[in-house]
ZADO-1210 file (C-alpha; in nm, 4 decimals, padded with zeros to 6 digits):
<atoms>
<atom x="00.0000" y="00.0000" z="00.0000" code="UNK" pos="1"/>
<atom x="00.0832" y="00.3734" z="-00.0955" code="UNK" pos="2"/>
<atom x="00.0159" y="00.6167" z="00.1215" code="UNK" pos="3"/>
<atom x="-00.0081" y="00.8481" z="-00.1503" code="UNK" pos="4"/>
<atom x="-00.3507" y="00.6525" z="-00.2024" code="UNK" pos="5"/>
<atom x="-00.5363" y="00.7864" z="00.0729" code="UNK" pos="6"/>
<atom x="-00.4531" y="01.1732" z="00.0101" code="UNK" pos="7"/>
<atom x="-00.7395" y="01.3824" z="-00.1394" code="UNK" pos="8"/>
<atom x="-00.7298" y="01.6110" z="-00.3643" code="UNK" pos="9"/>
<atom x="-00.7135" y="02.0083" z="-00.3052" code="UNK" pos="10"/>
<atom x="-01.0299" y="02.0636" z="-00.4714" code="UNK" pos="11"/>
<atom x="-01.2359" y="01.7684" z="-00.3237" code="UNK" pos="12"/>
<atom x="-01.0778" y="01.8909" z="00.0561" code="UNK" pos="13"/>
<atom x="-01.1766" y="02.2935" z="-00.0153" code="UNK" pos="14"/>
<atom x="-01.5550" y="02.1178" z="-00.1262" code="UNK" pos="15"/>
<atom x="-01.5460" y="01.9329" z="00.1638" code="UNK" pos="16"/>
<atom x="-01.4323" y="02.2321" z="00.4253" code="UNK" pos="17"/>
<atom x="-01.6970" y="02.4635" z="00.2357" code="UNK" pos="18"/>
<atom x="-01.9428" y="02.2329" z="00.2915" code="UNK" pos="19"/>
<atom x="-01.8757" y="02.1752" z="00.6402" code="UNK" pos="20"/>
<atom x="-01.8718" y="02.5395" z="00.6987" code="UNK" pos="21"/>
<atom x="-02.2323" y="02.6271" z="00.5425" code="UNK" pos="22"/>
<atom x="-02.3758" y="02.3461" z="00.7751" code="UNK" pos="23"/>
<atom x="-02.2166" y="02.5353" z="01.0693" code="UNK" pos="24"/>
<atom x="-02.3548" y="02.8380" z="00.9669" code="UNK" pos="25"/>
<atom x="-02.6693" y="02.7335" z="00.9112" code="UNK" pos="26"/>
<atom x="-02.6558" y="02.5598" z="01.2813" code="UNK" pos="27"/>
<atom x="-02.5533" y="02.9134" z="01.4377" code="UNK" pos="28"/>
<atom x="-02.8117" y="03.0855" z="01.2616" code="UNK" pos="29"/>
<atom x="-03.1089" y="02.8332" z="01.3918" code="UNK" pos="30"/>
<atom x="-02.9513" y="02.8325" z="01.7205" code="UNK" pos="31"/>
<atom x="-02.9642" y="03.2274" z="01.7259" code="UNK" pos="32"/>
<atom x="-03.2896" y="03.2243" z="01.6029" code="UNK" pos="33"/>
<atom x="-03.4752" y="02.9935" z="01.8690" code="UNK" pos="34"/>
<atom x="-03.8553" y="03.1251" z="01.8342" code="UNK" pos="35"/>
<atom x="-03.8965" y="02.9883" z="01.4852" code="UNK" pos="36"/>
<atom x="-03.9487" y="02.6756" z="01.5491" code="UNK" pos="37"/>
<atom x="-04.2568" y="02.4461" z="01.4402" code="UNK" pos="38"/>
<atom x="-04.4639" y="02.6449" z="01.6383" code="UNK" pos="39"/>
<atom x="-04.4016" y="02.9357" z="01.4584" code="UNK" pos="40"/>
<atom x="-04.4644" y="02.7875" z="01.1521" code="UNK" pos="41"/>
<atom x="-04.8022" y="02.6316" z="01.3461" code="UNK" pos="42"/>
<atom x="-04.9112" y="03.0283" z="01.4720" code="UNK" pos="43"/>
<atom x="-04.7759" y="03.1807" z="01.1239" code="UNK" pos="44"/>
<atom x="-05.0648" y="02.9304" z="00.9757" code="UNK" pos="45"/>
<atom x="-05.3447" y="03.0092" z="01.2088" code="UNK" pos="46"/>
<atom x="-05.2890" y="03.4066" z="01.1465" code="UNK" pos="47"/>
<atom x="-05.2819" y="03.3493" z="00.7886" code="UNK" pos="48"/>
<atom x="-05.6120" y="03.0941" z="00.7929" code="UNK" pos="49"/>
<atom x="-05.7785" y="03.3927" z="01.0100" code="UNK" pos="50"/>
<atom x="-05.6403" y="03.6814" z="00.8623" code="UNK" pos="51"/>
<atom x="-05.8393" y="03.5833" z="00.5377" code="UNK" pos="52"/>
<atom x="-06.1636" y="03.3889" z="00.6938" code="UNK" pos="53"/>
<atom x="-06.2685" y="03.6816" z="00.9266" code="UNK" pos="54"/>
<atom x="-06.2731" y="03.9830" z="00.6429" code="UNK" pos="55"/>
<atom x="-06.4551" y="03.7164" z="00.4075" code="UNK" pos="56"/>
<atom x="-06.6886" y="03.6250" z="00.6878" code="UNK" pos="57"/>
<atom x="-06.7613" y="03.9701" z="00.7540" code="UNK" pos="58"/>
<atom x="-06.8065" y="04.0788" z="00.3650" code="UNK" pos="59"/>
<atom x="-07.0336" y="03.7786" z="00.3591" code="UNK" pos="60"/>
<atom x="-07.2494" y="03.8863" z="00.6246" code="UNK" pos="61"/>
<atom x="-07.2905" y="04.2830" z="00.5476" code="UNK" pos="62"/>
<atom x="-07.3684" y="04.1335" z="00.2055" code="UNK" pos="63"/>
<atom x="-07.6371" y="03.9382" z="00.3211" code="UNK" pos="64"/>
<atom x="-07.7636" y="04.2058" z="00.5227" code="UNK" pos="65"/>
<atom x="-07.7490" y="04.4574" z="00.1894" code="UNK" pos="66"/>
<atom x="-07.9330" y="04.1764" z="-00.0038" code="UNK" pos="67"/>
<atom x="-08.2080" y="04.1250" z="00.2641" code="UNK" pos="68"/>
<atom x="-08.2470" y="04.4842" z="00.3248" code="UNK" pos="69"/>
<atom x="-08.2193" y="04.6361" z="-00.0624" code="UNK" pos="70"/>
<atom x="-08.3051" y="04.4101" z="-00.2885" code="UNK" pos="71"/>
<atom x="-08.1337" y="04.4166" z="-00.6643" code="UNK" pos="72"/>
<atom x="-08.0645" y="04.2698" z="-00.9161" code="UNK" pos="73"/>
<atom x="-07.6990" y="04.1563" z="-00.8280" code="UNK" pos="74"/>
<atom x="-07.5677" y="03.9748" z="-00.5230" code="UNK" pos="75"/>
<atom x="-07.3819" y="04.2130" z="-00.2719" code="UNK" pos="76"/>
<atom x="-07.2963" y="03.8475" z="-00.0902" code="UNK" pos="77"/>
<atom x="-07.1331" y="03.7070" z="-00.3556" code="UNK" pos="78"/>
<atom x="-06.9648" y="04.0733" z="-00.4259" code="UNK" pos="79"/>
<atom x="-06.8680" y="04.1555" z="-00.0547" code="UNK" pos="80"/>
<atom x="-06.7025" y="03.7699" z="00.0023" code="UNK" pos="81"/>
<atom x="-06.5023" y="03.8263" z="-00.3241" code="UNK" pos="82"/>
<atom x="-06.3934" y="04.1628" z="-00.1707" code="UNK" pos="83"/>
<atom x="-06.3702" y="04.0142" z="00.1975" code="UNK" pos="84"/>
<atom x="-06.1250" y="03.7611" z="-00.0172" code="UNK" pos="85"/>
<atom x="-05.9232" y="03.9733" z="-00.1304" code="UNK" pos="86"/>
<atom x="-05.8703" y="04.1824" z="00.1728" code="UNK" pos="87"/>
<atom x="-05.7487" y="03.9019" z="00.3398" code="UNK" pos="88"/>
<atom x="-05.5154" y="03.7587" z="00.1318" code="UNK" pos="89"/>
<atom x="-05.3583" y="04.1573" z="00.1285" code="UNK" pos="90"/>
<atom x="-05.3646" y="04.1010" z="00.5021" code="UNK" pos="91"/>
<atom x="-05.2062" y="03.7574" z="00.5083" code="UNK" pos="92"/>
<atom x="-04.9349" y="03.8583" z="00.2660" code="UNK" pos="93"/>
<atom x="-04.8447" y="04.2246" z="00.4899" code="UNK" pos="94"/>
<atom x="-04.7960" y="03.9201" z="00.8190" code="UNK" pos="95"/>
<atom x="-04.5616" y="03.6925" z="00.5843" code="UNK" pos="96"/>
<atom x="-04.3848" y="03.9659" z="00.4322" code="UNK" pos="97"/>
<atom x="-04.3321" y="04.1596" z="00.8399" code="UNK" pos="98"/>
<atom x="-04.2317" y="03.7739" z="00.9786" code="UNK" pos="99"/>
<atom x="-04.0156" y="03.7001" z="00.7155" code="UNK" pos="100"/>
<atom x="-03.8219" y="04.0483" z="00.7747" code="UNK" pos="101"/>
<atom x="-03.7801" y="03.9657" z="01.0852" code="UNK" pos="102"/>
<atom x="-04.0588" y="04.2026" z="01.2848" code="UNK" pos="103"/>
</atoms>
């Protein structure tokens, strides 16, 4: 046997030591950041689920209220929940997009 067998190459040792050094990184950063962990992620989903389904629950029921108070000949339910929709998924996205900055 050769020792010269068992040496690796420059390039596969600087892969190696780069790849060992994002892991550690990526360790110290989840360390440092310890309140996102899968409850986070668990609370992130609830506020998204309820920051659309209460704006669409409310346009629903001021549009039933509309329709059973003036009637016409268009739906201000179906109207309202589309807008109630929409709201919320502007809501949702302005709680990702404040989380994911970091507050």
């Amino acid at each position: 046997m050769n020792d010269g067998d068992n040496k690796q190459t420059p390039n596969v040792q600087d892969e190696f030591s780069r790849k060992v050094g994002e892991k550690e990184v990526r360790k110290m950063k989840a360390r440092r950041e310890e309140g996102q962990n899968a409850w986070f992620g668990l609370g992130m989903f609830g506020l998204v689920g309820w920051s659309v389904a209460i704006p669409t629950l409310i346009g629903i029921a001021v549009g039933v209220w509309i329709d059973g108070k003036w009637p016409s000949p268009f739906s201000w339910t179906l109207m309202l929940l589309a807008a109630g929709a929409v709201l919320g998924c502007l809501n949702a996205w302005h709680w990702v997009k404040k989380e994911s900055r970091g507050g």
